[in-house]
C-alpha positions as CSV (number, residue, x, y, z in Angstrom):
1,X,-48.3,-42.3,-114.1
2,X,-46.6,-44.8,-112.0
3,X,-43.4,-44.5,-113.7
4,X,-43.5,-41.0,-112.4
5,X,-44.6,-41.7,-108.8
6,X,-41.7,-44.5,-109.2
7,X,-38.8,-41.2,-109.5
8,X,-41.0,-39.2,-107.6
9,X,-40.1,-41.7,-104.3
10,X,-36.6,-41.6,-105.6
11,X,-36.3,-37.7,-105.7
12,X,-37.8,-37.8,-102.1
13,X,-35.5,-40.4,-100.8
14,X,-32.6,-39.0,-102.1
15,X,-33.7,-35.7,-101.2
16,X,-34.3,-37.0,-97.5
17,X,-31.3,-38.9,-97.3
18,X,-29.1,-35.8,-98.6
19,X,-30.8,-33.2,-96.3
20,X,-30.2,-35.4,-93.0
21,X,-26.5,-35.9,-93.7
22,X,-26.4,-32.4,-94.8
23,X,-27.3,-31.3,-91.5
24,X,-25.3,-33.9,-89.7
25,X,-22.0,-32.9,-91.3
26,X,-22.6,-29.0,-90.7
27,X,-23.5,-29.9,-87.3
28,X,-20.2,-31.5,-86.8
29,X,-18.9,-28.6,-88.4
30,X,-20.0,-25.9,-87.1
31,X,-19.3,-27.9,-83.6
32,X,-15.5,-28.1,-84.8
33,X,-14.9,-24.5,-85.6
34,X,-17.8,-22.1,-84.9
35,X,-20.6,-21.4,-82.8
36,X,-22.5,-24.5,-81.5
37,X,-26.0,-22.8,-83.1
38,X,-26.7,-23.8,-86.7
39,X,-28.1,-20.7,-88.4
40,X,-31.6,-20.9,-90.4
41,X,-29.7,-19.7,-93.3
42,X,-27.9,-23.3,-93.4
43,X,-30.8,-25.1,-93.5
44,X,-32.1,-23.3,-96.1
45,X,-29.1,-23.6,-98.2
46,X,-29.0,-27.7,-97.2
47,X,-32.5,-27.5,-98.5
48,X,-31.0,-26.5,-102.3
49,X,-28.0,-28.7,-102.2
50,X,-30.7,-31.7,-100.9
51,X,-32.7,-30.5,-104.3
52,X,-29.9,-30.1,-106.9
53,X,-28.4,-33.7,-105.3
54,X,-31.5,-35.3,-106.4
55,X,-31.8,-34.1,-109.1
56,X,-28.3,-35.5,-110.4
57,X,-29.3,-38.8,-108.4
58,X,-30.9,-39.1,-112.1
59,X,-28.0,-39.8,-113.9
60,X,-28.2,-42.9,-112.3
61,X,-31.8,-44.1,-113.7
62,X,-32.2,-45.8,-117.7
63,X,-34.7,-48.0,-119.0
64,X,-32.2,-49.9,-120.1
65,X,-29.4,-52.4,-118.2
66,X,-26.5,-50.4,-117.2
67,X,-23.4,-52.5,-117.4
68,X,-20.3,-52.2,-114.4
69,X,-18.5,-50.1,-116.8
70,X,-21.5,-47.8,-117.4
71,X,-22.2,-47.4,-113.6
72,X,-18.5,-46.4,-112.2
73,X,-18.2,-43.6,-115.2
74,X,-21.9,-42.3,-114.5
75,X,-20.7,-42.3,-110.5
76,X,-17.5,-40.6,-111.4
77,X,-19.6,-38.1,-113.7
78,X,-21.9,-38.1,-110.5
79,X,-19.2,-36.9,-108.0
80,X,-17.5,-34.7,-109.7
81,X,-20.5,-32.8,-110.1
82,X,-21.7,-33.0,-106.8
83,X,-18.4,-32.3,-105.6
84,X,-17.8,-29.3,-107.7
85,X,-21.2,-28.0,-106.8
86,X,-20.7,-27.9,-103.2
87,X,-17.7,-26.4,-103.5
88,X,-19.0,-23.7,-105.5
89,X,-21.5,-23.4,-102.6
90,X,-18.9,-23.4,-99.8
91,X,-17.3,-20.7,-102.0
92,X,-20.5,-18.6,-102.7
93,X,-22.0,-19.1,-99.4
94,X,-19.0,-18.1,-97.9
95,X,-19.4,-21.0,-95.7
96,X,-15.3,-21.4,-94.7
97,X,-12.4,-19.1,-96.0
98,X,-10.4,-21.9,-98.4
99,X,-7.0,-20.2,-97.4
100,X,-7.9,-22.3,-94.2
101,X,-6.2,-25.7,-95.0
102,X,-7.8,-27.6,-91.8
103,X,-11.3,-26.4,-92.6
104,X,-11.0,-26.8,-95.7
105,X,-9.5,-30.9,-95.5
106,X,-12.2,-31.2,-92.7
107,X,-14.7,-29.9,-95.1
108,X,-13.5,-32.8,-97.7
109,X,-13.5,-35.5,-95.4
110,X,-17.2,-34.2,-94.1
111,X,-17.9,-34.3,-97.7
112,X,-16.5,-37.6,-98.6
113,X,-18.1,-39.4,-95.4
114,X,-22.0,-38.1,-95.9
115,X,-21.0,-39.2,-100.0
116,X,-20.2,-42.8,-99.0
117,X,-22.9,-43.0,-96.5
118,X,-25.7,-42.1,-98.7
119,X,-24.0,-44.0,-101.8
120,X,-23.4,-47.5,-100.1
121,X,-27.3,-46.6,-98.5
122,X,-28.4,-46.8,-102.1
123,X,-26.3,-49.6,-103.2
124,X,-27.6,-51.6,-100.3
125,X,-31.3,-50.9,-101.2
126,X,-31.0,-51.8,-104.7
127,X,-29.6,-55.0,-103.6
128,X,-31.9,-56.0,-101.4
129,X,-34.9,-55.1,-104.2
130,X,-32.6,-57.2,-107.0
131,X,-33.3,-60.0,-104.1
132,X,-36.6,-59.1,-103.7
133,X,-37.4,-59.4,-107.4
134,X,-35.3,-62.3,-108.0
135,X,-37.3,-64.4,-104.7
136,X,-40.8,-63.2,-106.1
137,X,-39.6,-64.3,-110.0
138,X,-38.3,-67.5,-108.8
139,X,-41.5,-68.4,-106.8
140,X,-43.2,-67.5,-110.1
141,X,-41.3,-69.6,-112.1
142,X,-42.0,-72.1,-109.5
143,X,-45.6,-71.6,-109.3
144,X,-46.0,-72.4,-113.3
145,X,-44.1,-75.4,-113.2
């Protein structure tokens, strides 16, 4: 049971983190080229990429140590999904036409941005838990001396 309220708190985080930035970015988007009102439709459809994102978030999680190797191929395998999915959404949703080379780099970098935000937001948290655990271990360790 706890293992599952453990991912559980991941999906939602994720899923939080994802939505915001979501929202953000077309904000800054729609600002750029469009009206400045962001229609319902786009929050719903940040609602399923916030899902989906999560949901590949994990690739990420194993029982088992996963080795510097390990973690750059599953974050490649990671953003090409991710990537590939949005674009198919941007495509499907008709969010931009892709013969428009500026929306479509602006798009990318908007893309890229809320990616390494979000990413180096995780990579901070699980240092500061490796501290965490390592502090509380050590005064353990400490305490049985």
């Amino acid at each position: 049971m706890e293992n599952i309220l453990h991912l559980g708190r991941k999906f939602l985080t994720s899923f939080t983190a994802v939505f915001t930035c979501t929202i953000l970015a077309s904000s800054i988007y729609i600002g750029i080229y469009s009206n400045p009102f962001l229609p319902f439709r786009l929050i719903v459809q940040a609602l399923i990429i916030a899902a989906v994102s999560a949901l590949l978030n994990f690739i990420y999680y194993s029982e088992k140590p996963i080795h510097q190797r390990g973690m750059v191929l599953r974050t490649l395998l990671h953003f090409s999904l991710l990537f590939s999915m949005i674009l198919f959404c941007a495509w499907y949703f008709e969010w931009f036409s892709f013969s428009y080379t500026k929306g479509l780099v602006t798009f990318i970098l908007l893309f890229l941005a809320v990616y390494g935000v979000i990413w180096i937001a995780n990579f901070t948290g699980d240092i500061m838990d490796e501290r965490r655990i390592n502090k509380r271990l050590k005064e353990l360790n400490e305490g049985a001396a």
